[in-house]
PyMOL CGO cylinders between C-alpha atoms (Angstrom):
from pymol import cmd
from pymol.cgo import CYLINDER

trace = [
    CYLINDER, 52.26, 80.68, 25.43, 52.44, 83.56, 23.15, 0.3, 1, 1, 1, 1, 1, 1,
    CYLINDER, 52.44, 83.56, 23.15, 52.76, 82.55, 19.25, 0.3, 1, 1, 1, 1, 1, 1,
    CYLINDER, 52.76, 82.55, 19.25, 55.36, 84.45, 16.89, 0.3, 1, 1, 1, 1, 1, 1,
    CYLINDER, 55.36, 84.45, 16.89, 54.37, 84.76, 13.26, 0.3, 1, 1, 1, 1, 1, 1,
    CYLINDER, 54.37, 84.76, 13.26, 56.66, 83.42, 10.94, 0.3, 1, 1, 1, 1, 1, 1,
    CYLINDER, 56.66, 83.42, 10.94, 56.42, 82.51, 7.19, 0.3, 1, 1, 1, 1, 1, 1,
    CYLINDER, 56.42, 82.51, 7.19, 57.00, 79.01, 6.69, 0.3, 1, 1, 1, 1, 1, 1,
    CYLINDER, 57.00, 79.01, 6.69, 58.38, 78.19, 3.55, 0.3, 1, 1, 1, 1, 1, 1,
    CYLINDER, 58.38, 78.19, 3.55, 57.78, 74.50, 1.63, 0.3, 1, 1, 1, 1, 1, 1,
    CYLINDER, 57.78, 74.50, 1.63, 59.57, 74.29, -1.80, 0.3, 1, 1, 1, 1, 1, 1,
    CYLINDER, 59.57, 74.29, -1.80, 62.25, 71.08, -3.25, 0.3, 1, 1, 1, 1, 1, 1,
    CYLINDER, 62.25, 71.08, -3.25, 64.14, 74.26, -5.22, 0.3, 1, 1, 1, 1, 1, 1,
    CYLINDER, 64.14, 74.26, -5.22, 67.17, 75.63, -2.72, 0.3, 1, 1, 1, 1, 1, 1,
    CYLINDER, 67.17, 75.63, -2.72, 67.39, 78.61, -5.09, 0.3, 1, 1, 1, 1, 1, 1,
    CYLINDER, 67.39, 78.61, -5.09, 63.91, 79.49, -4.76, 0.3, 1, 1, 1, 1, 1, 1,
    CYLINDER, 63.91, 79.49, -4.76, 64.02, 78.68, -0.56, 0.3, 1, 1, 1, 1, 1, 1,
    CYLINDER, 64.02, 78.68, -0.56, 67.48, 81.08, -0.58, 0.3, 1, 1, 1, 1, 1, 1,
    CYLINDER, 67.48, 81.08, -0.58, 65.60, 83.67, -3.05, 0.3, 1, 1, 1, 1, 1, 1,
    CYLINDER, 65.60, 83.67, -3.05, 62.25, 83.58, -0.94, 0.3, 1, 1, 1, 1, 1, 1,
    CYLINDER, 62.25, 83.58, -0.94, 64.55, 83.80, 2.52, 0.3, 1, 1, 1, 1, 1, 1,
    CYLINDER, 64.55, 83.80, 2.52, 66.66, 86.70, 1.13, 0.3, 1, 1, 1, 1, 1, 1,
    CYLINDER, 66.66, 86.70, 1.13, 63.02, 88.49, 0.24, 0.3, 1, 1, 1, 1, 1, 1,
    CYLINDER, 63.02, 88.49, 0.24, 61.50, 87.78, 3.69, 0.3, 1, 1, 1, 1, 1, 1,
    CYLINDER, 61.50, 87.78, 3.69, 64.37, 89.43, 4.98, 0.3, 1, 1, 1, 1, 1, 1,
    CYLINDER, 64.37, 89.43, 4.98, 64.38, 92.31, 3.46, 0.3, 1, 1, 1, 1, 1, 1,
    CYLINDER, 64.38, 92.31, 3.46, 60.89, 92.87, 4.49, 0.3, 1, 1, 1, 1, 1, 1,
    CYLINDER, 60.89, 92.87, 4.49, 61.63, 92.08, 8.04, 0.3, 1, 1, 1, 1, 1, 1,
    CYLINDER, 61.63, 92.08, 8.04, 59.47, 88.80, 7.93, 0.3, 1, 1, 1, 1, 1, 1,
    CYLINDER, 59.47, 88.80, 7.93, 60.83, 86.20, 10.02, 0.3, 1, 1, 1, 1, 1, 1,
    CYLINDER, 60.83, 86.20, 10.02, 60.58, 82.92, 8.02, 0.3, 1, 1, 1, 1, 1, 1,
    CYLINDER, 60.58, 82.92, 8.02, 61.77, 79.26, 7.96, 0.3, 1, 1, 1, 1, 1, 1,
    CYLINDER, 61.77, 79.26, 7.96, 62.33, 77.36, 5.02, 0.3, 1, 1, 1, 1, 1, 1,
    CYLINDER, 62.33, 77.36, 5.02, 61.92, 73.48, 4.39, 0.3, 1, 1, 1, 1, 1, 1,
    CYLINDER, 61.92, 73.48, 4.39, 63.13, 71.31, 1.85, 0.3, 1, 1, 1, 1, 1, 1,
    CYLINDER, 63.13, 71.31, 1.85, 60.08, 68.65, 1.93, 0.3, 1, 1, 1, 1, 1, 1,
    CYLINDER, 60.08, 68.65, 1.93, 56.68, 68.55, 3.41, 0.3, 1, 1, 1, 1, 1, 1,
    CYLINDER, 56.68, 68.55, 3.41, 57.27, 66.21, 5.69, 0.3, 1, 1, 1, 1, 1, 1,
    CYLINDER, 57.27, 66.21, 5.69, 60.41, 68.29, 7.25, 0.3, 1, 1, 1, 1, 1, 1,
    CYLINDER, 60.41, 68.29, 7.25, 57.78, 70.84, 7.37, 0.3, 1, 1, 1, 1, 1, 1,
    CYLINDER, 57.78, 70.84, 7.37, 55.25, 68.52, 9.12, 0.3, 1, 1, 1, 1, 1, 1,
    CYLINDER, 55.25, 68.52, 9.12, 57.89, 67.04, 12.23, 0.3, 1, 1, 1, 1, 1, 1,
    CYLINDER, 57.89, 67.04, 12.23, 57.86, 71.19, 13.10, 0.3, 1, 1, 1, 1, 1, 1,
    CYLINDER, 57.86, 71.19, 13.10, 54.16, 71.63, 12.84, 0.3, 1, 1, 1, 1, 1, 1,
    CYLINDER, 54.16, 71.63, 12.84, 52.63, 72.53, 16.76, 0.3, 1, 1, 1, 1, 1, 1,
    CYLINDER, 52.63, 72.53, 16.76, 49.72, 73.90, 17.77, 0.3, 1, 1, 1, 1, 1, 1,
    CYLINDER, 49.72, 73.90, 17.77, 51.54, 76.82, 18.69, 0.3, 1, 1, 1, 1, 1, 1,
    CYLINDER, 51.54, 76.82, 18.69, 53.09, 76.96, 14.80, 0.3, 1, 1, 1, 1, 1, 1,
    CYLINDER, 53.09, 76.96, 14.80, 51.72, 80.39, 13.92, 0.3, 1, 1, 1, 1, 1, 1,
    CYLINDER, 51.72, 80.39, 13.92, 52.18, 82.81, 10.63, 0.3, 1, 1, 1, 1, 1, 1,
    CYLINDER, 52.18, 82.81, 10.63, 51.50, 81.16, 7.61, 0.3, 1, 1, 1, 1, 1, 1,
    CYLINDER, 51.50, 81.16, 7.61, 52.24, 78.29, 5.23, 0.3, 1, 1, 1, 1, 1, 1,
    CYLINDER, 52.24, 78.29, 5.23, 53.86, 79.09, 1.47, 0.3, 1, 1, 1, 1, 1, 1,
    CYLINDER, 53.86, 79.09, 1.47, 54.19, 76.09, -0.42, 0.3, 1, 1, 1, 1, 1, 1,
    CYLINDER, 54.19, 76.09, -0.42, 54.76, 75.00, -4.07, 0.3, 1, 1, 1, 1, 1, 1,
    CYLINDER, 54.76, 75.00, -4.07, 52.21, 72.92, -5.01, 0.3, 1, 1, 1, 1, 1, 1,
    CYLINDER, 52.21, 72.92, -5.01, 54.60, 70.52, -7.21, 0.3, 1, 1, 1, 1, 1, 1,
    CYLINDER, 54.60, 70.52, -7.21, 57.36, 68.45, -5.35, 0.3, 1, 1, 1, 1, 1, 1,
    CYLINDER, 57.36, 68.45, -5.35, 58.91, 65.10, -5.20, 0.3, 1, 1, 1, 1, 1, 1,
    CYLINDER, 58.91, 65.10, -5.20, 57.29, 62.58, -2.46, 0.3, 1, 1, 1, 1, 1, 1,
    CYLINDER, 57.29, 62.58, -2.46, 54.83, 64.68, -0.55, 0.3, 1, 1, 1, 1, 1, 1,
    CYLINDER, 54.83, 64.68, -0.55, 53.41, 67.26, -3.07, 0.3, 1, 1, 1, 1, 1, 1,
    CYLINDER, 53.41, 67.26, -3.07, 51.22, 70.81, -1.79, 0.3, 1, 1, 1, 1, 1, 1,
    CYLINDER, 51.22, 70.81, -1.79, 48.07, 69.52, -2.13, 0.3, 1, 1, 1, 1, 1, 1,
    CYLINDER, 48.07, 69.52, -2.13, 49.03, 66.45, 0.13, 0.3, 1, 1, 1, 1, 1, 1,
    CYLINDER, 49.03, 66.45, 0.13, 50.99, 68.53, 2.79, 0.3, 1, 1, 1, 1, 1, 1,
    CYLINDER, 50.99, 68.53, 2.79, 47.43, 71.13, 2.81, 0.3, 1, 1, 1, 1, 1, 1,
    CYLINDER, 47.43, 71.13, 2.81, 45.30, 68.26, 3.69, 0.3, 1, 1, 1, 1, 1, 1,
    CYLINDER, 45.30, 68.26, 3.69, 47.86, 66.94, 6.58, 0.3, 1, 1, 1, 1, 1, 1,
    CYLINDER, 47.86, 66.94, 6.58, 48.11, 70.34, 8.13, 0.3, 1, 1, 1, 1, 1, 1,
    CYLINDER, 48.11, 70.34, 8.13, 44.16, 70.63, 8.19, 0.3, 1, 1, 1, 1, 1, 1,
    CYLINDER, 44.16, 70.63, 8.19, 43.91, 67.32, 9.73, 0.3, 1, 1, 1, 1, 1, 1,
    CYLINDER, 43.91, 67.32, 9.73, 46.15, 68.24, 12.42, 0.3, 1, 1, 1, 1, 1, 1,
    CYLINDER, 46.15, 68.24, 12.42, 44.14, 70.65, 13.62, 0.3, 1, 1, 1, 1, 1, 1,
    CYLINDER, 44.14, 70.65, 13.62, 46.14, 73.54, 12.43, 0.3, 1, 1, 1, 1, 1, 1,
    CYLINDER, 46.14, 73.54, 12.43, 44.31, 76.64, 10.92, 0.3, 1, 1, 1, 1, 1, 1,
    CYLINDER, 44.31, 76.64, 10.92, 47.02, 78.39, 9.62, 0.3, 1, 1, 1, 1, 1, 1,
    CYLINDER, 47.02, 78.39, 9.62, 46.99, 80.24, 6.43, 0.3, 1, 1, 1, 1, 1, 1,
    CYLINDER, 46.99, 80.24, 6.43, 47.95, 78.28, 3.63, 0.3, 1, 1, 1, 1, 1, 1,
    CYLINDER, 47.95, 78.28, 3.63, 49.57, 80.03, 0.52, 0.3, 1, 1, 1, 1, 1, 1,
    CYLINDER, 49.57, 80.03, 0.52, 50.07, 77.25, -2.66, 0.3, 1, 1, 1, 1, 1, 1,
    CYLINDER, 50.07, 77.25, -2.66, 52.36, 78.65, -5.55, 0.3, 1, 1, 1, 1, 1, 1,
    CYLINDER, 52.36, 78.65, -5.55, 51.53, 76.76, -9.02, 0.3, 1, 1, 1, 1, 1, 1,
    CYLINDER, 51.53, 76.76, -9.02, 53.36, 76.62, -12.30, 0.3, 1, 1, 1, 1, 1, 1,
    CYLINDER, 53.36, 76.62, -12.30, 52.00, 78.91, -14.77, 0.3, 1, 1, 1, 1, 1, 1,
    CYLINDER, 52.00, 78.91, -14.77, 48.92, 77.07, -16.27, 0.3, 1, 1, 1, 1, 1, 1,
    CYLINDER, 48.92, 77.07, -16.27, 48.23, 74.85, -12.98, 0.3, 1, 1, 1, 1, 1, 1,
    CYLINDER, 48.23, 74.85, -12.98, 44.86, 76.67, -12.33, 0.3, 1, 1, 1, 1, 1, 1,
    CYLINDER, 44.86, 76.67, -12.33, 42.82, 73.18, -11.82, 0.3, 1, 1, 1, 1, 1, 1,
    CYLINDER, 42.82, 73.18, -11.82, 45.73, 72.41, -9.01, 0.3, 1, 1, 1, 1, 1, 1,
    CYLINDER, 45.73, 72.41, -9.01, 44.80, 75.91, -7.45, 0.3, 1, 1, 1, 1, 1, 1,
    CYLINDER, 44.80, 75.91, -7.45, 41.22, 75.14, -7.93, 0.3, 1, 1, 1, 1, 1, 1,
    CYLINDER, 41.22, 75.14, -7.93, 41.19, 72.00, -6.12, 0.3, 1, 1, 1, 1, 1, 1,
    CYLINDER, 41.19, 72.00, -6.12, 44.03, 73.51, -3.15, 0.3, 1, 1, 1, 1, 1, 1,
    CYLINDER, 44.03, 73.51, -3.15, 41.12, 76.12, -2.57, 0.3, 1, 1, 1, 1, 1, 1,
    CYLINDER, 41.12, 76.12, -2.57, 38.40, 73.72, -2.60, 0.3, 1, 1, 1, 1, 1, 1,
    CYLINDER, 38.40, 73.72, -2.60, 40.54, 72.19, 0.24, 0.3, 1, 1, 1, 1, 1, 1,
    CYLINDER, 40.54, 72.19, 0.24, 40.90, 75.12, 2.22, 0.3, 1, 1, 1, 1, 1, 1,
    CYLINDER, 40.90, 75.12, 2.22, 43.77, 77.01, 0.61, 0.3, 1, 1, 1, 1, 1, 1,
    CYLINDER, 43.77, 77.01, 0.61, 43.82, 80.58, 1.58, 0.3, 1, 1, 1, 1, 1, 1,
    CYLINDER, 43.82, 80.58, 1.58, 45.14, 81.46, -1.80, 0.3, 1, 1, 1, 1, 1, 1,
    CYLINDER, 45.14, 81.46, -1.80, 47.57, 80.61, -4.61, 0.3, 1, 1, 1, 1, 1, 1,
    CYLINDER, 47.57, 80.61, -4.61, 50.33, 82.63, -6.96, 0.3, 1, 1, 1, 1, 1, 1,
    CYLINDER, 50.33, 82.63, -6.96, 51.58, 81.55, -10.18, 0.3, 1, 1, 1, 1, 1, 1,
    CYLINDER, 51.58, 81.55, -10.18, 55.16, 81.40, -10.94, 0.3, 1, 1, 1, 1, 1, 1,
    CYLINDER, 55.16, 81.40, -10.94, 56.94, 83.43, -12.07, 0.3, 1, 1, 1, 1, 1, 1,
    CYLINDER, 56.94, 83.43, -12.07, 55.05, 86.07, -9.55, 0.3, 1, 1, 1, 1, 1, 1,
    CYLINDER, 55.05, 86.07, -9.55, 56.17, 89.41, -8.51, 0.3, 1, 1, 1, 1, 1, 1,
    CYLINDER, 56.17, 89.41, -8.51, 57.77, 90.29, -5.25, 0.3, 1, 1, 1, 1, 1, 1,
    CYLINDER, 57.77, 90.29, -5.25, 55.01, 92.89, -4.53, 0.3, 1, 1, 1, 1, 1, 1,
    CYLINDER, 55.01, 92.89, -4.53, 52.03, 90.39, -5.20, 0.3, 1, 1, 1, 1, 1, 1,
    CYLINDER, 52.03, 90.39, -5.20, 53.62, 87.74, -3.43, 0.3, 1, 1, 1, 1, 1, 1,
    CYLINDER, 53.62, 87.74, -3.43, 54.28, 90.52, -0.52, 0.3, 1, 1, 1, 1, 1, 1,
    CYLINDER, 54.28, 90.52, -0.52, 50.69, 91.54, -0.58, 0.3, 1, 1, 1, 1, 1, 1,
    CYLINDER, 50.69, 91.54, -0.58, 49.10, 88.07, -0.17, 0.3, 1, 1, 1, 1, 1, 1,
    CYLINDER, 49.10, 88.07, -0.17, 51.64, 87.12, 2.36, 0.3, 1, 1, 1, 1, 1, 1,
    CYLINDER, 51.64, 87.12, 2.36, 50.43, 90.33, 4.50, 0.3, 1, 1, 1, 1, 1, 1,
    CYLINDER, 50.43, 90.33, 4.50, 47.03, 88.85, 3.93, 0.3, 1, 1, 1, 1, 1, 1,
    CYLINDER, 47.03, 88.85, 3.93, 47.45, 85.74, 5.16, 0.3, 1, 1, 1, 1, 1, 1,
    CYLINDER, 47.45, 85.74, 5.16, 49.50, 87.07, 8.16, 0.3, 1, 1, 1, 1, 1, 1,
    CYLINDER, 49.50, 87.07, 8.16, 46.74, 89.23, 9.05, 0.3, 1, 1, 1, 1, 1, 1,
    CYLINDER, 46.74, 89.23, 9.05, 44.20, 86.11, 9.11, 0.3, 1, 1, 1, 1, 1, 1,
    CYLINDER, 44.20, 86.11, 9.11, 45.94, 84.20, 11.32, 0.3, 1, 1, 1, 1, 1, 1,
    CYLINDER, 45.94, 84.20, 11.32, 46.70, 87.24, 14.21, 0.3, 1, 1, 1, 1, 1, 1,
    CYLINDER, 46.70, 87.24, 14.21, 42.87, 87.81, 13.67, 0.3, 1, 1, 1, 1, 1, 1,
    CYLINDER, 42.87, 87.81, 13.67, 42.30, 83.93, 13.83, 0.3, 1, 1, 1, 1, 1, 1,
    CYLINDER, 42.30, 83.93, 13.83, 44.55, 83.80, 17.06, 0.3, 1, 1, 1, 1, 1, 1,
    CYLINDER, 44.55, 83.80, 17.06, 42.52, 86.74, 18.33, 0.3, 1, 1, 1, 1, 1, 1,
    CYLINDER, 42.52, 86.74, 18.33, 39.22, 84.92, 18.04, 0.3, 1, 1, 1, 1, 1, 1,
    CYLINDER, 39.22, 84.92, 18.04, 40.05, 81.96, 19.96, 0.3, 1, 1, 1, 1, 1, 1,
    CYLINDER, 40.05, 81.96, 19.96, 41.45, 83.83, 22.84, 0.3, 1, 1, 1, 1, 1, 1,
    CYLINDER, 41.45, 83.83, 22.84, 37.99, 85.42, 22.82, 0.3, 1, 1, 1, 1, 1, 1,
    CYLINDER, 37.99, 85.42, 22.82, 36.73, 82.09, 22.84, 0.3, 1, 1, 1, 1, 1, 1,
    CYLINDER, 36.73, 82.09, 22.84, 38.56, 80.52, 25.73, 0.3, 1, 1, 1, 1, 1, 1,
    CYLINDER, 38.56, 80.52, 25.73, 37.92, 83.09, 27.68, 0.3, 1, 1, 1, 1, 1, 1,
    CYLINDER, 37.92, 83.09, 27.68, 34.54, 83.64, 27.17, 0.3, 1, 1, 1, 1, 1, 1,
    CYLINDER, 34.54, 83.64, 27.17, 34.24, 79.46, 27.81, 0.3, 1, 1, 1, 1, 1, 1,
    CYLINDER, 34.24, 79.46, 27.81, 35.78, 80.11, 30.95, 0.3, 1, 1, 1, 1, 1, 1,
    CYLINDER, 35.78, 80.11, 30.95, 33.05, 82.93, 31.76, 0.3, 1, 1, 1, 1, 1, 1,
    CYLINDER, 33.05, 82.93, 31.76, 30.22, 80.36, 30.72, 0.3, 1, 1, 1, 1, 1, 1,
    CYLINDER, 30.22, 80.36, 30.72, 31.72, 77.66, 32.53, 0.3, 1, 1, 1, 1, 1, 1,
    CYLINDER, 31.72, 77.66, 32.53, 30.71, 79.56, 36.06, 0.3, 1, 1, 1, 1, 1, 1,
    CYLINDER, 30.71, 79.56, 36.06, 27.13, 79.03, 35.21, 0.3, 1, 1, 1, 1, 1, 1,
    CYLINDER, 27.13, 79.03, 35.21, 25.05, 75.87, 36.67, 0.3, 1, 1, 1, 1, 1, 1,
    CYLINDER, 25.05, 75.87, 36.67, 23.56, 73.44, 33.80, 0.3, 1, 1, 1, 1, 1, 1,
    CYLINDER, 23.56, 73.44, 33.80, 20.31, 75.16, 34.16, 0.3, 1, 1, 1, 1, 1, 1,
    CYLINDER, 20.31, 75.16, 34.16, 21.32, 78.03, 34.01, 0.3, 1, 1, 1, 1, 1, 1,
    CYLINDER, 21.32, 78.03, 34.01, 23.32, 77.36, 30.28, 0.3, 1, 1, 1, 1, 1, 1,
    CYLINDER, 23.32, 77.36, 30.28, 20.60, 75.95, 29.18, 0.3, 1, 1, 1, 1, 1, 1,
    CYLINDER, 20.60, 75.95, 29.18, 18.67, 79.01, 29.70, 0.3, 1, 1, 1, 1, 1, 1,
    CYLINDER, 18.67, 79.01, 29.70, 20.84, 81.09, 28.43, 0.3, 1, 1, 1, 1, 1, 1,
    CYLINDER, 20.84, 81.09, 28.43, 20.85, 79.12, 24.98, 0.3, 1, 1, 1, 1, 1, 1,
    CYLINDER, 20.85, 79.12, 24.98, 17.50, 79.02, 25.02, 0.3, 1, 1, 1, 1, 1, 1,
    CYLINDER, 17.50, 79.02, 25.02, 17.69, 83.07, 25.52, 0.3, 1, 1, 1, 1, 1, 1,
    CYLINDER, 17.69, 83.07, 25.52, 19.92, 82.77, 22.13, 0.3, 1, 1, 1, 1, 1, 1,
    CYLINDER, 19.92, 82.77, 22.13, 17.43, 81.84, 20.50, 0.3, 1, 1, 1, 1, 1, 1,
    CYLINDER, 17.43, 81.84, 20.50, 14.69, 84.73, 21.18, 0.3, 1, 1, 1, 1, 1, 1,
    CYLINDER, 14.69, 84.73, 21.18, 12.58, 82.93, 23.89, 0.3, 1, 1, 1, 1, 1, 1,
    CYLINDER, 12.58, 82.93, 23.89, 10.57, 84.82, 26.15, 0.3, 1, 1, 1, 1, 1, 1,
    CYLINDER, 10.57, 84.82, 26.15, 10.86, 84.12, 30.34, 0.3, 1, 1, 1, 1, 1, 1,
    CYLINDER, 10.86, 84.12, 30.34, 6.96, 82.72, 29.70, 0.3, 1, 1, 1, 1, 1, 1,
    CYLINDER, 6.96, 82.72, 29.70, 8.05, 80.54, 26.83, 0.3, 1, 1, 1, 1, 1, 1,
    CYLINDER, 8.05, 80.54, 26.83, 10.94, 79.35, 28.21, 0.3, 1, 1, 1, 1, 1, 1,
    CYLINDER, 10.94, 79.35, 28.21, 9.29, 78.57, 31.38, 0.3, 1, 1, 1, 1, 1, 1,
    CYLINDER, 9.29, 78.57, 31.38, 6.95, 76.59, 29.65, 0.3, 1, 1, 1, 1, 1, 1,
    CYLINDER, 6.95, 76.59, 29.65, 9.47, 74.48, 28.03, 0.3, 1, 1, 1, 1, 1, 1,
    CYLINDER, 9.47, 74.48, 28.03, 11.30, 73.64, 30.88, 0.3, 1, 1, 1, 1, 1, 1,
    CYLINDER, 11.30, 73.64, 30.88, 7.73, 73.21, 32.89, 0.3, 1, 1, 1, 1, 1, 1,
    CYLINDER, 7.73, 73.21, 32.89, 9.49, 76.36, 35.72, 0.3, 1, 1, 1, 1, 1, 1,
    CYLINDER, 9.49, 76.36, 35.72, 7.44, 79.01, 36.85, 0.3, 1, 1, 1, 1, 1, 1,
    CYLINDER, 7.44, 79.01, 36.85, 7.87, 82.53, 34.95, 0.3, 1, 1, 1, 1, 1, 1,
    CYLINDER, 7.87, 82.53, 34.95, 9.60, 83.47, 38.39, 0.3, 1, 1, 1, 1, 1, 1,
    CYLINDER, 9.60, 83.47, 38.39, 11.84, 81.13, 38.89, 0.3, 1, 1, 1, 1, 1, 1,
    CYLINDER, 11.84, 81.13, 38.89, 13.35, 81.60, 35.08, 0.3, 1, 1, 1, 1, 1, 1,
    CYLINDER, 13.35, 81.60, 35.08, 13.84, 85.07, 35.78, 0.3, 1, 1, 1, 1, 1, 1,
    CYLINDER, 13.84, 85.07, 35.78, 15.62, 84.61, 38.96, 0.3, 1, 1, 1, 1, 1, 1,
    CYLINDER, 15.62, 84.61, 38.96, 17.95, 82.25, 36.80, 0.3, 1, 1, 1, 1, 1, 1,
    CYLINDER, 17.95, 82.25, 36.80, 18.55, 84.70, 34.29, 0.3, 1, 1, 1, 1, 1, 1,
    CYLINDER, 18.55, 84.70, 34.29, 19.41, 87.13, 36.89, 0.3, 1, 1, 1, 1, 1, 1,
    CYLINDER, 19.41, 87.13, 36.89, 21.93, 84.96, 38.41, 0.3, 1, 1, 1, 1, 1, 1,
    CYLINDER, 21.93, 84.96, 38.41, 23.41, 84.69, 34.61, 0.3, 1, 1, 1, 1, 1, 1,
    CYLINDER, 23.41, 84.69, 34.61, 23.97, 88.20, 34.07, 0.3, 1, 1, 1, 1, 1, 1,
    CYLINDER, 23.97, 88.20, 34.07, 25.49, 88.69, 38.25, 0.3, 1, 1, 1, 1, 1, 1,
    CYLINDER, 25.49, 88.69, 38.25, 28.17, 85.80, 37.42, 0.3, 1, 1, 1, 1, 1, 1,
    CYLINDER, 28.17, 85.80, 37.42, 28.50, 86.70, 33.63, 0.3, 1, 1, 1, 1, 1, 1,
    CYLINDER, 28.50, 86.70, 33.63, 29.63, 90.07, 35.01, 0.3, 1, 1, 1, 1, 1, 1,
    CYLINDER, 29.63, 90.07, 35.01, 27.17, 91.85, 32.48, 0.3, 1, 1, 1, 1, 1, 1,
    CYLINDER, 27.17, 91.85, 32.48, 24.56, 94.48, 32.14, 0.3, 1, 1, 1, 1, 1, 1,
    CYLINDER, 24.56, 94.48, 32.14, 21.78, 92.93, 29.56, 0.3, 1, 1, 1, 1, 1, 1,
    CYLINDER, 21.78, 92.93, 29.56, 20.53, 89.22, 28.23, 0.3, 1, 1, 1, 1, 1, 1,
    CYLINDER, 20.53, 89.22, 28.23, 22.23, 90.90, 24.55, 0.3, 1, 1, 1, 1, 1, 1,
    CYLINDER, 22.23, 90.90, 24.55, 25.58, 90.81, 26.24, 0.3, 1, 1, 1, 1, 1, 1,
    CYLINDER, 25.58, 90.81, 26.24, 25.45, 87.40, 27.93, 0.3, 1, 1, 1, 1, 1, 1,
    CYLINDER, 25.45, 87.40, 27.93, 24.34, 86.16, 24.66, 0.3, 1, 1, 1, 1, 1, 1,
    CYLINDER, 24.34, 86.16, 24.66, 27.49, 87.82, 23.18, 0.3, 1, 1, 1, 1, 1, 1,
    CYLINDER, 27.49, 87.82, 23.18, 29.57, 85.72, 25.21, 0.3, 1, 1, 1, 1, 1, 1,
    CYLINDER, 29.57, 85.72, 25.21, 27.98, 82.54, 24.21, 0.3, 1, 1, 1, 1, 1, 1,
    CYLINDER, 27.98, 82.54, 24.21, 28.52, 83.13, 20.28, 0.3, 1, 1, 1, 1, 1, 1,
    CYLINDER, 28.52, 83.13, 20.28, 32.45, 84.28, 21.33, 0.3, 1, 1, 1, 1, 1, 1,
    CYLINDER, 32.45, 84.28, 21.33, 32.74, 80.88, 22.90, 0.3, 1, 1, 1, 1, 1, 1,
    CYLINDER, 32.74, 80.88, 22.90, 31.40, 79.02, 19.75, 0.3, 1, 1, 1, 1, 1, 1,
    CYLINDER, 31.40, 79.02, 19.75, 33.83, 81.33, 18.14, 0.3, 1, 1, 1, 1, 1, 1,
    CYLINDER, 33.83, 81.33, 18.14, 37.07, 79.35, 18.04, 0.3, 1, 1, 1, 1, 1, 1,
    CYLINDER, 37.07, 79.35, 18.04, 38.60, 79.19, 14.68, 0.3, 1, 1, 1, 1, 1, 1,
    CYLINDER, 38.60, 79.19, 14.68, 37.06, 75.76, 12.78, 0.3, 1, 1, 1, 1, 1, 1,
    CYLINDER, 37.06, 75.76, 12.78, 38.37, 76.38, 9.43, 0.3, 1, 1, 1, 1, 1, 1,
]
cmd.load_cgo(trace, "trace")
């Protein structure tokens, strides 16, 4: 299921949800706006993509709350906080909790732009990476047992002789493996195969 980027937009202020809406606009940046947190939360998927801009002060359900719900769901999604002016030990801790970044109020369009692009940008590359990794968990997942456990061992700079050693195989019979790796890996060179196995590991965990 494709995922379409979209802004999402937490703040208790209408005027600054109409002012933010009317900017996103202009800038042809589709975005949704929520009054609460926890309107924000009933719409949050797995397939939610974009980014997350939320004020970091608000009745019931404040920003630093709603940050640590989204993480807990699973969700990786970029997560913008904006602070009152002087709130830096609220930005501290929001980045301590895995904030992608904060902007004080009153902020200018253009910063506010420019960390928005940002944060866009992370989550299309964070998207990217775990394509990359389900498909390269499908590639892995042709091998026999053996033959992954081989292949991590080949991760980690073993020799044919030392792995075979390990294992208690004969020399031979490890390099017949590791042959049949690379034929139903589909490439060329141990490097490659090993490639594959970091790409798998490579799905977005923060």
């Amino acid at each position: 299921m494709s995922r379409s980027a979209v802004v999402h937009i937490i703040d208790d202020d209408r005027d600054v949800l109409k002012s933010l809406s009317f900017l996103m606009a202009a800038h042809d940046l589709p975005c949704q706006i929520y009054g609460t947190a926890d309107a924000f939360l009933e719409n949050l998927t797995q397939e939610t993509a974009g980014c997350i801009l939320s004020d970091v002060r608000m009745p019931g359900m404040d920003g630093l709350e709603l940050l640590s719900h989204v993480r807990a769901s699973g969700s990786h999604l970029p997560f913008i906080v904006m602070t009152g002016h002087g709130d830096v030990p609220l930005a501290v801790r929001a980045m301590k909790q895995g904030a992608t970044d904060f902007i004080e109020k009153p902020f200018s369009e253009k910063a506010l732009l420019a960390i928005i692009q940002i944060a866009l940008e992370i989550d299309r590359q964070n998207d990217l990476r775990d394509v990359k990794a389900r498909e390269a968990r499908e590639r892995l997942g042709l091998l026999t047992a053996r033959e992954t456990q081989i292949l991590e061992l080949v991760a980690t700079g073993m020799s044919s002789k030392l792995i075979a050693y390990q294992l208690e195989l004969s020399a031979r019979t490890v390099d017949v493996h590791r042959a049949n790796i690379l034929s139903k890996l589909n490439v060329d060179n141990a490097i490659s195969a090993v490639a594959l196995l970091i790409d798998a590991r490579g799905q977005t965990s923060s």
